[in-house]
C-alpha positions as CSV (number, residue, x, y, z in Angstrom):
1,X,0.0,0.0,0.0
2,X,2.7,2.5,0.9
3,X,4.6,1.8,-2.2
4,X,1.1,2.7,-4.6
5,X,1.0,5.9,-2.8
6,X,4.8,6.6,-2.8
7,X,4.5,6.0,-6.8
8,X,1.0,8.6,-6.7
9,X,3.0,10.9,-4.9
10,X,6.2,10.7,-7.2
11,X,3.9,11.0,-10.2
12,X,2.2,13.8,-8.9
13,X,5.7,15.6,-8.2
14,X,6.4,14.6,-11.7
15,X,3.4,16.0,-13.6
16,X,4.2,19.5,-11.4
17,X,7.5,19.8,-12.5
18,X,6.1,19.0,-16.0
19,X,3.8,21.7,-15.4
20,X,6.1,24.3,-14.2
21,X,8.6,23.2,-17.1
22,X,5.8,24.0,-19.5
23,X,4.9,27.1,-18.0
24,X,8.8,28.7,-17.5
25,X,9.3,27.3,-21.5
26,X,6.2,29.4,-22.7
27,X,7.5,32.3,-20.4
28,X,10.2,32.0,-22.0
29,X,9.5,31.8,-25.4
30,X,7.1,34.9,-25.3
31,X,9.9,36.7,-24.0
32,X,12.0,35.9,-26.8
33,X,9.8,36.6,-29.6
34,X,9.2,39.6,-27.9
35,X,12.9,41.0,-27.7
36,X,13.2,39.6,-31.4
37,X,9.9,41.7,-32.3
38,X,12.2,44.8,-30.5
39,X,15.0,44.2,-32.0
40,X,13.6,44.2,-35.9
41,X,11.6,47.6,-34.9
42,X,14.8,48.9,-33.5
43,X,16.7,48.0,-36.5
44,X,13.9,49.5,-38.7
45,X,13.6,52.8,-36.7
46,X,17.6,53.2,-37.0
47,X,17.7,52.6,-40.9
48,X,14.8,55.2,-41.4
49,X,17.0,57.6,-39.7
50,X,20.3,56.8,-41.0
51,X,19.0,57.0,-44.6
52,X,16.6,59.9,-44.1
53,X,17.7,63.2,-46.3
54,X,19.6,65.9,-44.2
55,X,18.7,69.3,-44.9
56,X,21.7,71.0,-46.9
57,X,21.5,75.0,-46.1
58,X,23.3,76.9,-49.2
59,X,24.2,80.3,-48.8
60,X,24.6,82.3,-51.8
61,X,27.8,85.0,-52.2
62,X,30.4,82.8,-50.0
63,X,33.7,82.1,-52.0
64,X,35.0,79.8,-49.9
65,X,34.8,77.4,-47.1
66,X,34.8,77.9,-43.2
67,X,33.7,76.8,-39.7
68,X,30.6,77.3,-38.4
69,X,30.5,77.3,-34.3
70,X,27.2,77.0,-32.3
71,X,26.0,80.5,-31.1
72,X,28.3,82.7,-33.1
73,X,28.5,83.7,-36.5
74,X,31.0,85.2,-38.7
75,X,31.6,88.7,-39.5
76,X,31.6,88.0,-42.9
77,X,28.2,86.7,-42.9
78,X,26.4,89.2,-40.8
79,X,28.3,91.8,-43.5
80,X,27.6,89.5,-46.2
81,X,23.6,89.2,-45.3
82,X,23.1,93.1,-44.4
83,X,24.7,94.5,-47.7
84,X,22.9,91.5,-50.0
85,X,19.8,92.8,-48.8
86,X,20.7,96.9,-49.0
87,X,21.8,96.3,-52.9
88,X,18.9,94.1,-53.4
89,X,16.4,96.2,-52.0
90,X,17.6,99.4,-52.7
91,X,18.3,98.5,-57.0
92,X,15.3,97.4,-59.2
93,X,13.3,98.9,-62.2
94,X,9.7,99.5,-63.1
95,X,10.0,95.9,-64.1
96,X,11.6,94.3,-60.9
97,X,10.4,96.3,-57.9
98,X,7.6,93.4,-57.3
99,X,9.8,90.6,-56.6
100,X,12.7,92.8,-55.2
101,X,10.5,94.3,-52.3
102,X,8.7,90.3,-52.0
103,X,12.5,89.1,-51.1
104,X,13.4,92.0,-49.1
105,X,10.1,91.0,-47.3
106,X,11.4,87.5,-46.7
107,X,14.0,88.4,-44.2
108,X,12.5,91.3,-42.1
109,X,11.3,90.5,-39.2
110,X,7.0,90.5,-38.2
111,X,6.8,93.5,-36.3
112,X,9.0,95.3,-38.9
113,X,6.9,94.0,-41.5
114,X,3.6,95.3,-40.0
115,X,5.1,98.6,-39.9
116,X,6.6,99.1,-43.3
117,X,4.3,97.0,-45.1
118,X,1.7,99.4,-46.4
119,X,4.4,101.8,-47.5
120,X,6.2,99.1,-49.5
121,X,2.7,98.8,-51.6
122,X,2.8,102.1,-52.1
123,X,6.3,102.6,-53.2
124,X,5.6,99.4,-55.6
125,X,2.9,101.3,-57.1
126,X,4.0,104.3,-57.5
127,X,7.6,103.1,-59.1
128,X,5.3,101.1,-61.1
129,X,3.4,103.8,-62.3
130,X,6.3,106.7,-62.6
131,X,8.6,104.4,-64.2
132,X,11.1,104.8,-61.5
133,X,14.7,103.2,-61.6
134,X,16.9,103.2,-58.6
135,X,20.5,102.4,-58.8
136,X,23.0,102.2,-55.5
137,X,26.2,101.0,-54.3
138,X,28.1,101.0,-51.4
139,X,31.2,103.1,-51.3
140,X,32.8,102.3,-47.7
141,X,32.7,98.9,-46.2
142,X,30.4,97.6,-43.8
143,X,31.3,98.1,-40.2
144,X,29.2,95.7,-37.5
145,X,28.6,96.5,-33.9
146,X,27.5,93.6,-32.1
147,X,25.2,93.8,-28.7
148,X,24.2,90.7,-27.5
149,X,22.3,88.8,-30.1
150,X,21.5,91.5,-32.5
151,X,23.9,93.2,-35.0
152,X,24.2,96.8,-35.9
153,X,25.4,97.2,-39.2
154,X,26.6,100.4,-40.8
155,X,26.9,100.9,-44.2
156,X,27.3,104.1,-46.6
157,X,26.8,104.3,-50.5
158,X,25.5,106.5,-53.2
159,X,21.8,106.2,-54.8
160,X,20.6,107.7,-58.0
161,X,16.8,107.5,-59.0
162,X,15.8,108.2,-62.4
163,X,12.4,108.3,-64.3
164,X,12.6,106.4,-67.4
165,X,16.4,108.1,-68.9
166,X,16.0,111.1,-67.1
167,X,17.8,111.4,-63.5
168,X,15.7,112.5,-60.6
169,X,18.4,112.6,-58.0
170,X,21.5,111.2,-56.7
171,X,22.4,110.8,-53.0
172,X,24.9,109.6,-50.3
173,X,23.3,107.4,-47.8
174,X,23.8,106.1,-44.8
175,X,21.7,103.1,-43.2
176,X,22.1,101.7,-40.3
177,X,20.3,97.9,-40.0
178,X,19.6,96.2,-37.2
179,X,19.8,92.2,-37.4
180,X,18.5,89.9,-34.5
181,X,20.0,86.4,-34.7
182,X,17.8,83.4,-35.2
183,X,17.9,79.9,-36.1
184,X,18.4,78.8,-39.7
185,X,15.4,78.2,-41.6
186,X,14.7,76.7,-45.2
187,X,14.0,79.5,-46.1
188,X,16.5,81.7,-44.1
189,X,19.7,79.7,-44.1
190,X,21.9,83.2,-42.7
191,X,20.2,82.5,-39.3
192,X,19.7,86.3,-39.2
193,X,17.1,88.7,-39.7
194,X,16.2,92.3,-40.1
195,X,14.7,94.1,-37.1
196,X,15.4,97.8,-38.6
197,X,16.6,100.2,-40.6
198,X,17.8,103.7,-40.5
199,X,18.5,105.7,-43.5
200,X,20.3,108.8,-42.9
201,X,21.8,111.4,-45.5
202,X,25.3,112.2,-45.9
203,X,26.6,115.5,-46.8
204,X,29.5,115.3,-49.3
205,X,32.5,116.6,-48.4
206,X,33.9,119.4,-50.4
């Protein structure tokens, strides 16, 4: 009698352990598929990002190459971006004042923008309408002051405005713009942009 029940009780132990093998092996093998599952995601996640395009910012005008450092930018560039935009905004014809003033518009600041815009229109419409040329270049090179993260840039030239041949006048200038630095955009790879501008005349010296 005692050895039937020894053999109940060893077969009992036996279909336990059985049991508990079957359980821990499931466990187990849930677990696995599970950190297989994570690793293939992983993998997937880490190829889309690896092969993913990098935006490339090109800035037109630079001759050669350099080092950009976080936080600071070149003289060069702040002189570079504040006399591209004088000369571009500040030379058109009848024909060109549209998209000149849009691009000006591109890098000046919103609050600037508000301001001016309404005067822009009407400058476009009436250079439109007078058939008004304007012609300028600097004569003195830019000189920057920096305060903190905005720019002042100083820059002197003469402009001439004429009315189809005929000239209408011709000026020294002198315009002071204020930049604010920003981060690079698509569409604003200088990482600056234009909080004001002063135009002041210059009396020529005799």
């Amino acid at each position: 009698m005692d050895e039937k029940n020894n053999l109940k009780v060893r077969r009992c132990g036996f279909v336990e352990r059985w049991a508990r093998a079957e359980e821990v092996s499931a466990f187990l093998s849930i677990t696995l598929y599970a950190v297989i599952a994570f690793l293939i995601v992983l993998l997937v996640v880490l190829f889309k990002v690896a092969t993913k395009p990098q935006a490339i910012y090109y800035i037109p005008g630079v001759t050669q190459a350099g080092i950009s450092y976080p936080n600071r930018i070149d003289k060069s560039v702040i002189t570079g971006f504040a006399s591209n935009w004088l000369l571009d905004r500040n030379n058109f014809t009848p024909f060109t004042v549209k998209d000149t003033y849009e691009r000006a518009m591109r890098y000046m600041a919103p609050e600037l923008l508000s301001r001016t815009k309404a005067s822009l229109e009407d400058e476009i419409s009436r250079v439109t309408r007078d058939n008004i040329s304007s012609l300028f270049s600097l004569s003195k090179e830019p000189e920057v002051l920096e305060e903190g993260t905005y720019y002042k840039v100083t820059m002197t030239g003469e402009k001439s405005l004429y009315m189809g041949k005929e000239r209408l006048d011709d000026r020294i200038l002198r315009y002071t713009i204020t930049l604010k630095r920003i981060a690079p955009l698509e569409a604003n790879p200088y990482g600056l942009t234009i909080e004001g501008v002063k135009q002041e005349e210059v009396e020529p010296k005799l």
